[in-house]
C-alpha positions in Angstrom: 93.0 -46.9 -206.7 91.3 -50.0 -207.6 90.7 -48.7 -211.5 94.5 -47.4 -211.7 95.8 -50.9 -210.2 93.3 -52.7 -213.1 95.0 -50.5 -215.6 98.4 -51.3 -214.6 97.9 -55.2 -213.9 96.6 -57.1 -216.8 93.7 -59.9 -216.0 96.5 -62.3 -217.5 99.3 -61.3 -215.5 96.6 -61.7 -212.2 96.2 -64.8 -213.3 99.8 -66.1 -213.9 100.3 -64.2 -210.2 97.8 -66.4 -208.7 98.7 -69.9 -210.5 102.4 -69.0 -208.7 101.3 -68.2 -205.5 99.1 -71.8 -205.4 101.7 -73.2 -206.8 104.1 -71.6 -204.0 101.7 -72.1 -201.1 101.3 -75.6 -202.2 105.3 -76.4 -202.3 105.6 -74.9 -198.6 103.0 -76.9 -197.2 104.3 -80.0 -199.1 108.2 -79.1 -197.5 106.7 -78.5 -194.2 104.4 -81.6 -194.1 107.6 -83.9 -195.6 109.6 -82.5 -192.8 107.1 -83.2 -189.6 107.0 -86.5 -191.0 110.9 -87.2 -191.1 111.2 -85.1 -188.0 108.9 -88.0 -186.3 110.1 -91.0 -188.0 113.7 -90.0 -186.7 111.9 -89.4 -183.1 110.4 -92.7 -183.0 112.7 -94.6 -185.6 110.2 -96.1 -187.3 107.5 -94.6 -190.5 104.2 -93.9 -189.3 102.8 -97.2 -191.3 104.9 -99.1 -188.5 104.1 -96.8 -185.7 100.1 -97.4 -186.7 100.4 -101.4 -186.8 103.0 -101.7 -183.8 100.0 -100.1 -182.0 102.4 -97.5 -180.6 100.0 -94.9 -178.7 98.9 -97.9 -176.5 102.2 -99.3 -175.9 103.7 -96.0 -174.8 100.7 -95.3 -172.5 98.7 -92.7 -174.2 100.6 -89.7 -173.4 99.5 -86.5 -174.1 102.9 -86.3 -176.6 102.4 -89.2 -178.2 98.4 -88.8 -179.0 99.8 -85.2 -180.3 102.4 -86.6 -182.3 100.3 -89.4 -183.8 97.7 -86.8 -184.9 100.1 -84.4 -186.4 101.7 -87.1 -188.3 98.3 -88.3 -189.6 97.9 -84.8 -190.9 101.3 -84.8 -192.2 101.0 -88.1 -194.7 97.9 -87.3 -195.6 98.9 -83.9 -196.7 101.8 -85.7 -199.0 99.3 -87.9 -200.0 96.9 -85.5 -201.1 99.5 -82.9 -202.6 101.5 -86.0 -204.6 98.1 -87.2 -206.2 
């Protein structure tokens, strides 16, 4: 099976089939992290630069939500961050 799918598929066309699918994995994960991150700007009306310095976790009591939220939206920029570099 393996030898007839070698014979079929070219090394260059399994390359060109990888470089897509990074390419496409890396355009959903940059969608999905850009939409967390204007999903919790709208929640808390304000970009995650603001929530940081406002001190928001503390002010809103360390709930379990808001330590959740903080974290995910840390994850979120820095995903952008890394992707857009």
């Amino acid at each position: 099976m393996v030898n007839i799918t070698r014979r079929i598929i070219s090394e260059e066309n399994i390359e060109r089939g990888m470089v897509k699918l990074l390419y496409n994995e890396t355009r959903r994960k940059l969608v999905e992290y850009e939409l967390q991150d204007r999903n919790l700007a709208k929640k808390y009306a304000m970009s995650f630069e603001e929530f940081r310095e406002m001190k928001m976790i503390e002010k809103l009591g360390y709930t379990w939500e808001v330590e959740k939220d903080y974290q995910n939206w840390e994850i979120a920029r820095d995903g952008i961050e890394t992707i857009m570099l």
